[in-house]
C-alpha positions in Angstrom: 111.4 108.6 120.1 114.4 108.8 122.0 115.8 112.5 122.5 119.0 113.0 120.4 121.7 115.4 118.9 123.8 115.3 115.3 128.2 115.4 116.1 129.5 117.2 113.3 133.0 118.7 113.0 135.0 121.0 110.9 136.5 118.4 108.7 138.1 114.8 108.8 139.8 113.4 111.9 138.8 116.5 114.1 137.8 114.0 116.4 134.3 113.8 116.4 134.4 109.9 117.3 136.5 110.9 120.5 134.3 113.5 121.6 131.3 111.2 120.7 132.6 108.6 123.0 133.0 111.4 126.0 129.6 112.4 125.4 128.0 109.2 125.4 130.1 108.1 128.6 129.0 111.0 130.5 125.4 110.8 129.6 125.6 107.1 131.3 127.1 108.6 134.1 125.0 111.4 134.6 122.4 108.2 135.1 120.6 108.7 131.3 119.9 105.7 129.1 122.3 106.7 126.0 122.7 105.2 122.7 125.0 106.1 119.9 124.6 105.2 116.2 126.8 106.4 112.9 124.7 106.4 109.6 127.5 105.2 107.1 131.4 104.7 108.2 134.1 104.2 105.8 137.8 102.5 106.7 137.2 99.5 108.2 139.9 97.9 110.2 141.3 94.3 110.9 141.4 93.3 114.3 143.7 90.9 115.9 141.7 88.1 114.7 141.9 89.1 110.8 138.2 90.6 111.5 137.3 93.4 109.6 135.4 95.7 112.3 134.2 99.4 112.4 136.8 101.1 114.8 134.7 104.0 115.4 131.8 102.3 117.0 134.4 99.7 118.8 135.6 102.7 119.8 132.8 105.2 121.3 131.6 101.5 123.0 134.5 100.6 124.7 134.6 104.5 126.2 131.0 104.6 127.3 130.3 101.2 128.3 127.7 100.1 125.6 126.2 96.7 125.5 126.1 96.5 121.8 127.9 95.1 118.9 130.2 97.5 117.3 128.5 96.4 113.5 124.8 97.2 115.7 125.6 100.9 115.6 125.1 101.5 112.3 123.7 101.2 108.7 126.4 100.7 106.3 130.1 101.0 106.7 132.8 100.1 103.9 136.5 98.7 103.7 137.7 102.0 102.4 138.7 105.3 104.0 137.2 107.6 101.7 133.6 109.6 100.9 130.7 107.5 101.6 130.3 108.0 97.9 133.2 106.6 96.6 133.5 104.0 99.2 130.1 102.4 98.5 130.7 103.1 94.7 133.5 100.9 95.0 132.1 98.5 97.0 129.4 98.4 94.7 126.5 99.3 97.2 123.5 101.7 96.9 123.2 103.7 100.0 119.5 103.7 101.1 118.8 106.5 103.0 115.3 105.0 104.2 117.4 102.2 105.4 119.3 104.7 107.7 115.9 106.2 108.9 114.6 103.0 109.7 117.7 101.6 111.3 118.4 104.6 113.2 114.5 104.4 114.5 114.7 100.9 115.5 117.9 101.3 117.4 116.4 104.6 119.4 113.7 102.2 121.0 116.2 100.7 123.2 117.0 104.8 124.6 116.3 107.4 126.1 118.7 109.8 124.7 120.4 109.0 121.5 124.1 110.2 119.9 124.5 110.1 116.4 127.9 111.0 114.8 128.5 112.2 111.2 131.4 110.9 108.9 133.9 113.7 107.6 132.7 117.1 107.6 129.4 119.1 107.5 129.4 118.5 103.4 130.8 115.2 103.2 128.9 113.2 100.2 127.1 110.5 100.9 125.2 110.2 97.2 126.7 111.5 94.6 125.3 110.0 90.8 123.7 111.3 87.4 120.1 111.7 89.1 120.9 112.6 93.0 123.6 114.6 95.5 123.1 114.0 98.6 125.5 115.3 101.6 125.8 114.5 105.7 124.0 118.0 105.8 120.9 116.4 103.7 120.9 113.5 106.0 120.8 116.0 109.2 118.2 117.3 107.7 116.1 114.3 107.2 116.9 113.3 110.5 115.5 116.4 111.8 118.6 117.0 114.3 120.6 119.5 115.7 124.4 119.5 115.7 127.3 120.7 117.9 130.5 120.9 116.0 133.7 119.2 116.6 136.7 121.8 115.9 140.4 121.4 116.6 141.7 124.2 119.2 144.9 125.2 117.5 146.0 126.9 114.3 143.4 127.8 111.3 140.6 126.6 113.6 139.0 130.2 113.5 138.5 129.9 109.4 137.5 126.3 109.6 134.7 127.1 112.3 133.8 130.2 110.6 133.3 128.5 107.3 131.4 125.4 108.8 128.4 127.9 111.1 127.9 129.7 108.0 127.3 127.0 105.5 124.9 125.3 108.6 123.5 128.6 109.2 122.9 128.3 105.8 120.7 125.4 106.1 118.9 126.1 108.4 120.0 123.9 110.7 120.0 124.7 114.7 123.8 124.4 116.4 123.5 123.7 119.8 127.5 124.3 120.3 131.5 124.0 119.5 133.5 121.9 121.1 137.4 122.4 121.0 139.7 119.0 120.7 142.7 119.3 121.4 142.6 121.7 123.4 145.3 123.4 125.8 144.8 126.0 128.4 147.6 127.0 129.0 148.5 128.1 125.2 148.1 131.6 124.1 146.7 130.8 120.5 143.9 128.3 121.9 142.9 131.2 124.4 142.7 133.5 121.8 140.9 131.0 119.4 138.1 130.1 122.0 137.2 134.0 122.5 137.4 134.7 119.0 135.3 131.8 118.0 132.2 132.7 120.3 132.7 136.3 119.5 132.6 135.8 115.7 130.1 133.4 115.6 127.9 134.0 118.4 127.8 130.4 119.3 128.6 128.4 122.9 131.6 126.6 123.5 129.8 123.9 125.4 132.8 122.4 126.6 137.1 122.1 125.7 139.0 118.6 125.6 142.4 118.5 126.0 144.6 115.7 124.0 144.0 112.3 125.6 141.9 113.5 127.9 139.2 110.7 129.4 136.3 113.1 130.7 134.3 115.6 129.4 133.6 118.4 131.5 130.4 119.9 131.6 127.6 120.6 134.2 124.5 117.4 133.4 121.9 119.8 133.0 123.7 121.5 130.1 124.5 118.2 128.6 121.2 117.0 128.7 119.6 120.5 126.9 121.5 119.8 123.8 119.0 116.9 123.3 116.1 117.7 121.4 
């Protein structure tokens, strides 16, 4: 089984496909055989052909240099950008969460090193009926992983990443680190954020991305230890 880690993030559009991309581009760089796989996406887009495609795979392949369909990297992914829930509710499909397991197993063969990317935040509902809930946290669970979050370096970060380690902390689920998005150096605030974040939490920034940034910087041997 191919060594992996679980991107999370402090909510939607945080940029956890971005960072995902990075990571999965440097990995190949760094001269390791990386894969990337998302369980469920929701929002699918129309390309230029009138093609309805999952943006977020296209995405994190065109960054890293994947030979793989975009529709490859995934089990299920819906026409609308909402929940998982409602999305498949409305497209009137039952998620199978053996039928992530198994995809995500059968993928990992072809890797050595695998990154897997939530959808929304650390709670984000992927079953949600009479008999069963069933959040991205379950799923991480199942999946035996450990996370790094994705948090935004400017204003209300410091709540959002406060409230996200606790509720993982919660579950018992190991963080291997925080990355800030967004990030700029030269602003006071994101300084501040950055040394209040690892002070309050106790946790790594393994690494800051600045907007539109094409790299991320970090040393390969602390890349490759937040693979378990």
């Amino acid at each position: 089984m191919a060594k992996s880690i679980f991107v999370t993030a402090t909510g939607t559009d945080i940029g956890k496909t971005y960072i995902s991309g990075l990571i999965v581009k440097k990995m190949r760089e760094f001269g390791f055989n990386c894969g990337y796989f998302k369980p469920v996406l929701s929002g699918l887009v129309k390309d230029s052909k009138g093609n309805y495609i999952p943006e977020d795979c296209n995405h994190v392949i065109k960054t890293s240099g994947l030979n793989i369909e975009p529709m490859d990297c995934l089990s299920y992914a819906f026409k609308d950008a909402v929940s998982p829930h409602l999305a498949s509710d409305r497209a009137g499909i039952k998620i199978d969460v053996n039928k992530i397991l198994c995809d995500y197993k059968n993928l990992s063969k072809n890797y050595e090193y695998m990154v897997i990317e939530g959808a929304g935040g650390i709670t984000c509902p992927i079953i949600i009926n009479d008999s069963k809930t069933y959040l991205m946290s379950d799923l991480i669970k199942d999946m035996n992983q450990n996370v790094i979050i994705i948090a935004d370096g400017g204003l209300g970060t410091i709540n959002s990443v406060l409230t996200t380690v606790e509720y993982i902390n919660n579950r018992n689920i190991p963080i291997k680190g925080i990355v800030l998005n967004n990030y700029d150096k030269t602003d006071f605030m994101h300084k501040n954020n950055y040394s209040m974040i690892e002070k309050l939490t106790n946790i790594e920034i393994i690494g800051t991305v600045a907007k539109n940034c094409t790299n991320f910087d970090i040393e390969k041997n602390k890349l490759e230890g937040l693979f378990k």
